[in-house]
C-alpha positions in Angstrom: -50.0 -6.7 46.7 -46.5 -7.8 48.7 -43.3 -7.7 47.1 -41.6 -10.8 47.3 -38.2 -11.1 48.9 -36.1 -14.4 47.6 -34.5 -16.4 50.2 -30.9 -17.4 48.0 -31.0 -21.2 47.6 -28.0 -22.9 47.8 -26.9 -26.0 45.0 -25.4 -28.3 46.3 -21.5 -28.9 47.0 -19.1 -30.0 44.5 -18.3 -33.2 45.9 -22.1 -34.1 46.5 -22.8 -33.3 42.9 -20.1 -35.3 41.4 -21.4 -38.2 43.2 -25.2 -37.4 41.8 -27.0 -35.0 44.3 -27.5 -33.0 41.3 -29.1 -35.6 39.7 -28.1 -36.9 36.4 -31.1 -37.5 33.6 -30.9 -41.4 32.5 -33.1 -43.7 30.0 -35.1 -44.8 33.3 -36.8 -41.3 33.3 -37.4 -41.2 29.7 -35.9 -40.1 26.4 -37.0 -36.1 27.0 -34.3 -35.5 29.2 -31.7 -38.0 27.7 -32.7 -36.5 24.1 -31.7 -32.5 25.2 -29.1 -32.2 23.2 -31.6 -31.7 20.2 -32.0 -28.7 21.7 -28.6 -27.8 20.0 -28.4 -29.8 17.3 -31.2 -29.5 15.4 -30.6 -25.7 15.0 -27.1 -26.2 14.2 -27.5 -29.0 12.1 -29.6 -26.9 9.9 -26.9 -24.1 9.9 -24.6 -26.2 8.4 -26.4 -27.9 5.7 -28.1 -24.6 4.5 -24.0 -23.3 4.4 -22.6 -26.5 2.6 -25.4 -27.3 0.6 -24.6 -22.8 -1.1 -27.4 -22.1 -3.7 -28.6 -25.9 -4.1 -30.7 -25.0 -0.6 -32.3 -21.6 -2.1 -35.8 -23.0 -3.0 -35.9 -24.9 0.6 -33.5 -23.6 2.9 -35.4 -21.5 4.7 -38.1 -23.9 5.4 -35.4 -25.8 7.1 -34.6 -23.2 8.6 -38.4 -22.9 10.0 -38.7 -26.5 10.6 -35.0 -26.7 12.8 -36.3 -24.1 15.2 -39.6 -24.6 15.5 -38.5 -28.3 16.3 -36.2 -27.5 19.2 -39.3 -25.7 20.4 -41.4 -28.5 20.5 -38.2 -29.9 22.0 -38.0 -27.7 25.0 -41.9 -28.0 24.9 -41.7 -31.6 26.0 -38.6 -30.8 28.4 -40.8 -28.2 30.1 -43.7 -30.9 31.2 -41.2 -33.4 32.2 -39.7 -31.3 34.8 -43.1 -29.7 35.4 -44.4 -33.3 36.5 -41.6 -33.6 39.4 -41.2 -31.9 42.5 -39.3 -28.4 42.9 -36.3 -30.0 44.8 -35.9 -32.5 41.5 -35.9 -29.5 38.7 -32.3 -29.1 38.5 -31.4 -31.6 36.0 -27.4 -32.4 34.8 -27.4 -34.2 31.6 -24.0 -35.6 30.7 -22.6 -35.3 27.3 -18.8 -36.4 26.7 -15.7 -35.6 28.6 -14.5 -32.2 26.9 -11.2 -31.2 29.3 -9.2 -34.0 30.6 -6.2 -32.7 32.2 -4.7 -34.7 34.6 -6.1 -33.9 38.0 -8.4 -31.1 36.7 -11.4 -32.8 34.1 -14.1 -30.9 32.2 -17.2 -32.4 31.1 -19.4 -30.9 28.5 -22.7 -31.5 29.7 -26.6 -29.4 30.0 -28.3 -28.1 33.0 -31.9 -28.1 33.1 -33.3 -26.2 35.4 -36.5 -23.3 35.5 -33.9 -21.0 34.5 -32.4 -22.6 31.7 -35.5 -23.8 30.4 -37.1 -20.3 30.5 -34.7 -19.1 28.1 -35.0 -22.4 25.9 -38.7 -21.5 25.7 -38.7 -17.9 24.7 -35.9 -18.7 22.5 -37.1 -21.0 20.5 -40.9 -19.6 20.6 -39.9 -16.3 19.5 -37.1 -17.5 17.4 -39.3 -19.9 15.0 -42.0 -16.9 14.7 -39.3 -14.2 14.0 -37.8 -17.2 11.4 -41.6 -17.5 9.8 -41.9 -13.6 9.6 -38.6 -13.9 7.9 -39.4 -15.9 5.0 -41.9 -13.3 3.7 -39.6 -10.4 4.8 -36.8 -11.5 3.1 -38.3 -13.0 -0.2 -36.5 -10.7 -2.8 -33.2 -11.1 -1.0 -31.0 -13.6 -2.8 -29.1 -14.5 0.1 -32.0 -15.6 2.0 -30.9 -19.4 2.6 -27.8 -17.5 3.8 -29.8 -15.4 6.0 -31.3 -18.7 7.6 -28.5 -20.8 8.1 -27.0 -17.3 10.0 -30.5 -17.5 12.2 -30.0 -20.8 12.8 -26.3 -20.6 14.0 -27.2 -17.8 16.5 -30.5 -19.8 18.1 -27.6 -22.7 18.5 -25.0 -21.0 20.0 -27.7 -18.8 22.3 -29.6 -22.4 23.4 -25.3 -23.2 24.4 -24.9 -20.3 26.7 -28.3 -20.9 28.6 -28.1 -24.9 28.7 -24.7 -25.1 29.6 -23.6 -26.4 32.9 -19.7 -24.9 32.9 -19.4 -21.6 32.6 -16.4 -22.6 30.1 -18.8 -23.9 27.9 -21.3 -20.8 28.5 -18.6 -19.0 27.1 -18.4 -21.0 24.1 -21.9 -20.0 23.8 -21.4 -16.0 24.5 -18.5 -16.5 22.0 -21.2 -17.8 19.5 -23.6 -15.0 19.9 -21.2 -12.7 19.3 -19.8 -14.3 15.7 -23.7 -14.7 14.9 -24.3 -11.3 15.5 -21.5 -10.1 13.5 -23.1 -12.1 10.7 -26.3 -11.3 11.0 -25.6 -6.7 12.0 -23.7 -7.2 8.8 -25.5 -9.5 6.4 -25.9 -6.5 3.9 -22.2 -5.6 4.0 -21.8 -4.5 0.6 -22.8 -1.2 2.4 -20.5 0.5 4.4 -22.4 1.5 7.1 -23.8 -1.9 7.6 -20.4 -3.6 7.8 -19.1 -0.5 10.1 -21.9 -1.4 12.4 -20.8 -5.0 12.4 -17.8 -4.5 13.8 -18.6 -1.8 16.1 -21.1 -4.7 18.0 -18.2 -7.3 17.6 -15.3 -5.2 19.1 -17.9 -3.9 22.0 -18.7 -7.1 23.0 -14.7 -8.7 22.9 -14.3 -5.6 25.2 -16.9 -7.4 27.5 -15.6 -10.4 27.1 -12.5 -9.8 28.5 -14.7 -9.5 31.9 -15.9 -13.0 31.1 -12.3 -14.2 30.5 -10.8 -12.8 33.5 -14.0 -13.9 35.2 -12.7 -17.9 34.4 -9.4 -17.2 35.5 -10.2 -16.0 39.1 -12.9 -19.0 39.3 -10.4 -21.2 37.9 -7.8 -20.3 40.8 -10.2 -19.9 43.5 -12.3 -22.9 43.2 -10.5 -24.9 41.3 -12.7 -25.6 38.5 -15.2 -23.4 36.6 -18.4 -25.6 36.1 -21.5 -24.5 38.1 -21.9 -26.5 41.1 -17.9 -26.0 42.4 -18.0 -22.5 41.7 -21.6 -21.2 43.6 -21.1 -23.9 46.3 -17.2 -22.3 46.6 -18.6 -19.1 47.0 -19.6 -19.5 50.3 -16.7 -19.8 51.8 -15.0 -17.6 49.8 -13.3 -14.0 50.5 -15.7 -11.4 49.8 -13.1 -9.5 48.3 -12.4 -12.5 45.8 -16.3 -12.7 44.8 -16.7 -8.6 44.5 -13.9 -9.1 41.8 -15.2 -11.8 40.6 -18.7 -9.9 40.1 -17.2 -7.2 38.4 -15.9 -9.1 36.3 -18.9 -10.9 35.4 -21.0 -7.7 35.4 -18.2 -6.4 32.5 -19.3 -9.3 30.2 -23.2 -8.6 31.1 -22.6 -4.7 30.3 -21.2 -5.8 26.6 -23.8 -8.6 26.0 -26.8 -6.3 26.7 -25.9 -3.2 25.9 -25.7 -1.8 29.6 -23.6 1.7 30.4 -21.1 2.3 29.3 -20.8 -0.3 26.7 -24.0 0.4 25.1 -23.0 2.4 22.1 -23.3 -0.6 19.7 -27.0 -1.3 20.0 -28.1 1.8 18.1 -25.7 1.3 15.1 -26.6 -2.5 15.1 -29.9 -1.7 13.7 -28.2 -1.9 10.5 -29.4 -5.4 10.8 -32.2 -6.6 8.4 -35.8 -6.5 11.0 -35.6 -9.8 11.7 -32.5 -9.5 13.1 -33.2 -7.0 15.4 -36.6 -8.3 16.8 -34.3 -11.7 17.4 -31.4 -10.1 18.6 -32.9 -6.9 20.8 -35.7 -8.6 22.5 -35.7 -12.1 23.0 -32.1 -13.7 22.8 -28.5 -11.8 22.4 -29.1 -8.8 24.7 -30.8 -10.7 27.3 -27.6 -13.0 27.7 -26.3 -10.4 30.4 -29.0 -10.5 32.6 -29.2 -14.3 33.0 -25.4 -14.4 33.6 -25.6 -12.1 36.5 -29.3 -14.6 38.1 -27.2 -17.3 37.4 -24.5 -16.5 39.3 -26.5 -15.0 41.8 -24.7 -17.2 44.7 -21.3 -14.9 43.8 -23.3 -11.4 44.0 -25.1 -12.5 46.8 -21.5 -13.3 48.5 -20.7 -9.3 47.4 -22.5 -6.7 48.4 -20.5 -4.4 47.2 -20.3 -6.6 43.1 -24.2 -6.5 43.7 -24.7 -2.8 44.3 -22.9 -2.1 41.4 -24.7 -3.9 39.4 -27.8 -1.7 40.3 -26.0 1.5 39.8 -25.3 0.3 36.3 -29.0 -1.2 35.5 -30.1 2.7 37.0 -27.8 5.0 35.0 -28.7 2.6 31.6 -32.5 2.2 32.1 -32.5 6.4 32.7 -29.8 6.9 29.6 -31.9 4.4 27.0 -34.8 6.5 28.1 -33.6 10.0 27.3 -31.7 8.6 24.3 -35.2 7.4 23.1 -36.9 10.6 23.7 -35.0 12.1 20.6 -35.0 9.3 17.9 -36.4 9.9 14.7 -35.3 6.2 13.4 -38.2 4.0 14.7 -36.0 1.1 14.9 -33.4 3.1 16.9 -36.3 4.3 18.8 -36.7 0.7 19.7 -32.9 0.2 20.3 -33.0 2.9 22.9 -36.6 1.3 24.5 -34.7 -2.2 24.5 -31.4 -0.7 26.4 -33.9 0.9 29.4 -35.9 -1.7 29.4 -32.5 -4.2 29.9 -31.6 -2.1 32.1 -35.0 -2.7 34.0 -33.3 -6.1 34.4 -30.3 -5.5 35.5 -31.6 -3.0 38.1 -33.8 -5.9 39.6 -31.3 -8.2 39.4 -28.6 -6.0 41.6 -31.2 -5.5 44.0 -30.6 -9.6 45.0 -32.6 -12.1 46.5 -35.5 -9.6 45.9 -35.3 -9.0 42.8 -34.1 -12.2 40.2 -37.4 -13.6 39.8 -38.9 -10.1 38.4 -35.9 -9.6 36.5 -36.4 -12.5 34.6 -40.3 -12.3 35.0 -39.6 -9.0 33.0 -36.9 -10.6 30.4 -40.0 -13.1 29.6 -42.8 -10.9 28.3 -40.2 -7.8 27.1 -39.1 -10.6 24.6 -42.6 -10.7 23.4 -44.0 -7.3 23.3 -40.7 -5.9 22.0 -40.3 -8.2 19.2 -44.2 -7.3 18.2 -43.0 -4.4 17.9 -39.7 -4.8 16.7 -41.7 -7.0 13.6 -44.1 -4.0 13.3 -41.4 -1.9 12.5 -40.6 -4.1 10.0 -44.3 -4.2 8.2 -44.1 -0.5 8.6 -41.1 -0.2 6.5 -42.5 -2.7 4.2 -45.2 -0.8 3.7 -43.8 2.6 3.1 -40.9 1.5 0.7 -38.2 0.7 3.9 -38.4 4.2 5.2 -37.9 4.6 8.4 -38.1 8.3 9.6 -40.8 8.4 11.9 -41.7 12.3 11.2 -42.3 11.1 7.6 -45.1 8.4 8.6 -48.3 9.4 10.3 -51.7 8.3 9.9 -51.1 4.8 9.1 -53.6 3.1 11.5 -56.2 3.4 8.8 -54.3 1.6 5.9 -52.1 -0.6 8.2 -55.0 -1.9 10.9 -53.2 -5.3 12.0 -49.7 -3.9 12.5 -51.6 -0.8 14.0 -53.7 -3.3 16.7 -50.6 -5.1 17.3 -47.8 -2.0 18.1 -50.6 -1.4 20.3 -50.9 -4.1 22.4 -47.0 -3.9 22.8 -47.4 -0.1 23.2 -49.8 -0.5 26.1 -47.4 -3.7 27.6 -43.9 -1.6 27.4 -45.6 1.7 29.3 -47.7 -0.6 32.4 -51.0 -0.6 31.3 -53.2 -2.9 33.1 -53.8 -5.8 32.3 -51.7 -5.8 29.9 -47.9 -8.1 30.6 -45.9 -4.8 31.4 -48.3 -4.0 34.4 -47.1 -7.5 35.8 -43.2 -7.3 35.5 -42.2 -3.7 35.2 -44.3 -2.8 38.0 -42.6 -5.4 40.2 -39.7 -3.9 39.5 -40.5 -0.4 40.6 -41.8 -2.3 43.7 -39.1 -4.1 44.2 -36.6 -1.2 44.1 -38.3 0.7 47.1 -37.7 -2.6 49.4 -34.7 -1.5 51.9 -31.8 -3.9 51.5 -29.6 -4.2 54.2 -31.2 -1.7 56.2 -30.1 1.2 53.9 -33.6 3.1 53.6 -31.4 5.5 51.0 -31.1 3.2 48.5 -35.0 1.7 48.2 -35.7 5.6 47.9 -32.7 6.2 45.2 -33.4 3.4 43.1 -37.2 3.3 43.3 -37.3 7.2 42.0 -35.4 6.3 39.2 -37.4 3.5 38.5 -40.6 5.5 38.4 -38.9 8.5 36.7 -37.8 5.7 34.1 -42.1 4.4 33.5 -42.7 8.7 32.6 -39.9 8.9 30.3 -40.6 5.5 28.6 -44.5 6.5 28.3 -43.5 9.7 26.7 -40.7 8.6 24.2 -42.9 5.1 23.1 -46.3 7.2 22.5 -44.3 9.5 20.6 -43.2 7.0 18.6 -46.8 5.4 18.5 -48.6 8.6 17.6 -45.8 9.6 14.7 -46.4 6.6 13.5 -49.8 5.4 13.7 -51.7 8.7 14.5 -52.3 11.9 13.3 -51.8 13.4 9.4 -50.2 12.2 6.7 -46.4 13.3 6.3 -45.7 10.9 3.6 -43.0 11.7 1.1 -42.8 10.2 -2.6 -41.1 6.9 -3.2 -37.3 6.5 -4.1 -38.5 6.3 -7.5 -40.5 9.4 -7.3 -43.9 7.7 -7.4 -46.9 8.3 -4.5 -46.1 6.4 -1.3 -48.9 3.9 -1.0 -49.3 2.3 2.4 -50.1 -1.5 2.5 -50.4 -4.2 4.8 -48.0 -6.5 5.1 -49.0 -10.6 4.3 -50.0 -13.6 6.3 -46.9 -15.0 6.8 -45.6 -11.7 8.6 -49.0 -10.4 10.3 -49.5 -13.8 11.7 -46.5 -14.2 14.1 -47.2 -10.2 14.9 -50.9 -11.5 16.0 -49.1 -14.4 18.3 -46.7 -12.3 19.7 -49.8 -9.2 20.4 -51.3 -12.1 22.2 -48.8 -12.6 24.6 -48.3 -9.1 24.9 -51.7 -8.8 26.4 -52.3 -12.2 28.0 -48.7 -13.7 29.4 -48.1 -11.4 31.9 -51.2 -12.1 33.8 -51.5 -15.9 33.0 -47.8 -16.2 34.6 -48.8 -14.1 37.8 -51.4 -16.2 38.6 -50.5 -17.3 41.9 -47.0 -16.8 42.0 -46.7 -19.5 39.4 -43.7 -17.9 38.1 -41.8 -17.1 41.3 -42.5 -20.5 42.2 -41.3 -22.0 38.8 -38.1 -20.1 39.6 -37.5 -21.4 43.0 -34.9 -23.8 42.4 -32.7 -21.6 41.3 -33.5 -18.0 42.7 -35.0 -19.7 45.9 -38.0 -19.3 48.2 -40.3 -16.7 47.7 -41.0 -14.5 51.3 -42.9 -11.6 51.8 -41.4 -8.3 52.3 -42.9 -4.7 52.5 -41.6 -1.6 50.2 -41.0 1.5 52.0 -44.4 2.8 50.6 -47.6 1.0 50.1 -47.8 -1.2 47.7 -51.0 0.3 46.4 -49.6 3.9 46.3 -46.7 2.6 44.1 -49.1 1.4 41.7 -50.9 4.3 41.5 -47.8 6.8 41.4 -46.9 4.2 38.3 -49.7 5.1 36.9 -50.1 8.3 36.8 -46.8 9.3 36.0 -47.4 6.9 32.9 -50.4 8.8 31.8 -48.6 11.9 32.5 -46.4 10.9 29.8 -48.8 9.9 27.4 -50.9 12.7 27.2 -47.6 14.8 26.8 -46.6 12.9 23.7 -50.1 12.9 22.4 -50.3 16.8 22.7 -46.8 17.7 21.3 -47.2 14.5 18.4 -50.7 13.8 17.6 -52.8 16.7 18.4 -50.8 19.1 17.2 -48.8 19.6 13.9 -45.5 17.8 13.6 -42.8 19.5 11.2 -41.2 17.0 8.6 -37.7 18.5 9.4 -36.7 17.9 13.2 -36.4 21.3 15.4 -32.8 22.4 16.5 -34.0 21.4 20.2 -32.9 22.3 23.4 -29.1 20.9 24.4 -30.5 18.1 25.9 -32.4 17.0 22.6 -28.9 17.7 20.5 -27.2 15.2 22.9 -30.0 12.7 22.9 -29.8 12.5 19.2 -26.0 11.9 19.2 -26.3 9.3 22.2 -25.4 11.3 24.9 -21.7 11.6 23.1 -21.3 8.5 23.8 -19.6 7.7 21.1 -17.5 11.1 21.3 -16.6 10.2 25.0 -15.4 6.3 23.6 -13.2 8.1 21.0 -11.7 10.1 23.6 -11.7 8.1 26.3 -10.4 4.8 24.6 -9.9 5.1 20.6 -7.4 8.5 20.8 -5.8 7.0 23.7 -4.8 3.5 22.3 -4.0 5.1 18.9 -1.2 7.5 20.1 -0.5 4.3 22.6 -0.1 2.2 19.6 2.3 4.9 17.5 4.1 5.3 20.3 4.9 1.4 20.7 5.8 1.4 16.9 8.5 4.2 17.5 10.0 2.8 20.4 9.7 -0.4 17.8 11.5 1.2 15.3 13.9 4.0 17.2 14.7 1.7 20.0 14.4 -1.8 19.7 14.8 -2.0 15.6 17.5 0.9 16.1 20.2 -1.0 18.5 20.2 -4.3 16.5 20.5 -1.9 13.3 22.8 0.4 14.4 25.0 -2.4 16.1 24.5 -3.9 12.1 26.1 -1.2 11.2 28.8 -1.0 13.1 29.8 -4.7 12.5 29.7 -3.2 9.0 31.9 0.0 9.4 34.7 -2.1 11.5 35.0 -4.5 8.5 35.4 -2.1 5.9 38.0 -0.3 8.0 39.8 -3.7 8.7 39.5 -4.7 5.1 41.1 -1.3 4.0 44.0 -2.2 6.0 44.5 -5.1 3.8 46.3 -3.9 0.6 48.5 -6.8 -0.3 51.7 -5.1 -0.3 54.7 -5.8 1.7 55.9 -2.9 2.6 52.9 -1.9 3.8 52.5 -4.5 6.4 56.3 -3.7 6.6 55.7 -0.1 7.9 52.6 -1.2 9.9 54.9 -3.9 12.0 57.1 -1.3 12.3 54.7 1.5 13.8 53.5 -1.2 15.5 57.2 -2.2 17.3 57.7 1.6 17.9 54.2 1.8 19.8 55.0 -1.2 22.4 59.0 0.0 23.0 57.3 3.5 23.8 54.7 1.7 25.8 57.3 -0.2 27.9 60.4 2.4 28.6 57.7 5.5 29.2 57.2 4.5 32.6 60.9 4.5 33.3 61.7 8.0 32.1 
């Protein structure tokens, strides 16, 4: 097995494209392409009629809701053999949609790119999405908010299918704007609670932080290139200043660290699991923290212009795959368990994406079948809950595999994908990204050797802290405590319209992986974008890598199974070691943000309100008040009586004769 080194491709100039070398989709090729703004519309069409509509929609909306999605699937479906049927130099499609900027010299279309990687994203989207919307509808039967829930669902699918379809990145940011409000919504759809809502806006002032990156981003583009849409921009970058595209890149890798959760603005993915299941199988696998990663591949021609933008960004993927793992290791929350597993595993990404040319494809080869073993798993959390009255302390579970046996054969087959197994999907992408790291870029031997150790040090970790989850869960005795309402906990499955999309997405746990390795299909889908695919050797054997992989993964699974299933696990969590006690608390992260950022701005802010109110408030008062205290001493000096002005003219005549003959004397 070779590793596969990506030769960049370049798009094509500005001035080419604006005269059609990107070609533009038209009637003559058929409706498919000409109809891709259904893509948008049909989710967001649904969002607002389940809104408007209010409590009129409750007996149907969320069978809209179903319907929208699941359409834009069949959508992108159809897109997907269309550009299938036509050469790789043809796949990079620009479909026009109305002029959205004119200012004079400088003009902004709105308009879609379709392309491999844009498409990608449309497809696990929408695929994911409408199975995470049918699991929804039993999941969130008793809620009365539930059309409320789906119009919210629907919003965020839009605004996501925005950021990866657009062709600007003005308008991907209308997109990442989108995300964010949807996310809001949806972390905090049981607000009533104050945790929930905290958590709400914890994820929504985390992710403005990164979008100031984003922002900033535009502006440099904006006065660099002279225009921010796709083609000017990543055909500008190379002839740009490197020093121009490394701050550009940082800039970009800001909004990426916000969007998915990626050190050291990850602190809001744990909290965000306040978020009904649903949510965060949609928003944790598949979609919102995924947005990062294909904003760094897709401007791959700016990183690949900065060396220096680009070895950052696999520092950062590094230290956050390493953190999410340790952070994991200590969770007693099974969904927060999952939160950590989702932040390494995004961090998996980013790693391979900062690696370059070498790595894109398996970053999003990785992004693809994550999205499908982690929301399996994300939606067997779910069933678990439902099944044990919405606990969700693992150390209280145990044994469940015998009253629970689909969720149980389904966590499994994501289990067995997340840690590497063969032939399971993980052993297919995760593993090229451990090879991938040990390739020497740029003749730096140090760094294959740096980031490769910590890529295989990140497989042991996640083997240990996702079979300790499994075997808590699933395995071993019963730690079950009664019900809220002091009743026997009795364990049950959960229906059809929930086990169902958990069987689908088990399937492509197992099978995807393999299907889309089958000769290179996938790197070569990718081409257009992340270029041609070359052959390049790691600095150890390929086969040696695979087997290091794997052992250190079984390593870690017979750890966990010693410590969780074969031995007896105490209901109340051990004080731990110093490591554990941070783990639990997130590494301080949140301590160090307080610190770091909140104290600081706080006495920043009071001290800009006293300066306010002594300073700036203070002159125009006290010169108020001095206006005042000169006309109440001039107005004293007008009594009305004439001998008083008498004796004052007087005084006054005395003063100037004194002032006149004293320089005589």
């Amino acid at each position: 097995m070779h590793t596969l080194l990506l030769a960049p491709a370049r798009l094509r100039d500005a001035a080419d494209a604006a005269h059609g070398a990107v070609p533009h989709a038209t009637a003559a090729e058929g409706t498919l392409q000409t109809s891709a703004w259904l893509l948008v519309a049909l989710p967001l069409v649904s969002a607002a009629v389940l809104l408007l509509l209010g409590r009129r929609a409750d007996r149907w909306g969320h069978w809209l809701g179903v319907a929208a999605s699941g359409g834009a699937f069949v959508v992108g479906a159809g897109l997907l053999v269309s550009l299938l049927g036509q050469g790789a130099e043809d796949r990079v499609r620009d479909l026009h949609l109305f002029t959205w900027l004119p200012a004079g010299a400088f003009s902004l279309d709105a308009g879609l790119r379709l392309d491999p990687l844009s498409l990608t994203f449309v497809l696990l989207v929408t695929f994911v999405g409408t199975l995470i919307h049918v699991y929804s509808v039993a999941y969130m039967e008793h809620d009365a908010d539930r059309r409320r829930f789906f119009a919210y669902l629907n919003l965020f699918v839009a605004a996501m299918l925005v950021l990866v379809l657009a062709d600007s990145y003005l308008l991907l940011f209308v997109g990442w704007e989108g995300v964010g409000l949807a996310s809001y919504l949806l972390i905090g759809f049981w607000n009533h609670r104050t945790p929930y809502a905290v958590a709400a806006k914890k994820a929504f002032v985390a992710n403005r932080v990164g979008d100031i990156g984003l922002l900033v981003a535009l502006m440099l583009m904006f006065a660099t290139f002279g225009g921010v849409d796709f083609a000017t921009v990543h055909e500008g970058a190379a002839d740009a200043s490197t020093g121009t595209l490394t701050a550009i890149g940082l800039m970009l890798l800001l909004a990426a660290c916000g969007k998915s959760a990626q050190f050291p603005l990850q602190s809001w993915l744990g909290d965000a699991m306040a978020g009904p299941t649903p949510v965060s199988a949609l928003i944790h696998a598949a979609t919102m923290v995924t947005a990062g990663v294909y904003l760094i591949v897709r401007s791959a021609p700016v990183f690949d212009g900065a060396p220096d933008a680009q070895l950052v960004v696999a520092v950062i993927g590094a230290i956050t795959l390493l953190y999410g793992a340790i952070v994991g290791c200590a969770k007693d929350d099974i969904k927060k368990a999952l939160a950590a597993s989702t932040m390494s595993q995004i961090g998996y990404m980013v790693l391979a994406a900062g690696l370059g040319p070498v790595g894109y494809a398996f970053a999003i080869f990785h992004l693809v079948t994550h999205g499908f073993f982690k929301a399996g798993m994300f939606l067997g959390a779910g069933s678990v809950m439902h099944g044990m009255d919405d606990q969700v302390d693992m150390r209280r579970f145990g044994g469940l595999a015998r009253y629970m046996k689909i969720t149980w054969i389904t966590f499994m087959a994501g289990w067995l994908a997340i840690l590497g197994i063969p032939p399971f999907s993980g052993f297919w992408s995760k593993d090229k990204i451990i090879e991938a790291a040990f390739v020497p870029v740029d003749g730096a031997p140090w760094r294959a050797w740096v980031f490769g150790v910590v890529a295989l040090l990140g497989a042991g970790i996640t083997a240990f802290y996702m079979s300790r989850l499994f075997f808590l869960t699933f395995e071993g005795e019963r730690r079950w405590t009664a019900r809220t309402d002091g009743s026997a906990q009795h364990p049950h499955e959960a229906p059809k319209l929930m086990t169902v999309p958990m069987v689908v997405l088990a399937v492509g746990s197992v099978a995807l992986g393999g299907l889309l390795s089958i000769g290179g299909g996938f790197a070569s889908w990718l081409e257009p974008v992340t270029g041609h695919v070359e052959h390049e050797e790691p600095v150890l054997p390929p086969w040696l890598l695979i087997v290091l992989t794997l052992l250190v993964v079984v390593a870690g699974v017979v750890l966990a199974w010693r410590q969780y299933a074969a031995s007896t696990v105490p209901v109340v969590a051990p004080v731990g070691s110093p490591l554990t006690r941070a783990a639990r608390v997130d590494l301080y992260q949140d301590a160090v943000n307080h610190a770091v950022l909140v104290e600081p701005g706080q006495h920043l802010t009071r001290s800009l309100v006293f300066g306010d109110r002594q300073v700036v408030d203070g002159a125009f008062s006290g010169l108020g008040r001095l206006t005042i205290g000169l006309g109440d001493v001039v107005r004293r000096l007008q009594t009305g009586f004439a001998r008083t002005y008498a004796a004052t003219m007087a005084l006054g005549l005395v003063v100037l004769v004194v002032a006149v003959l004293a320089p005589r004397i």
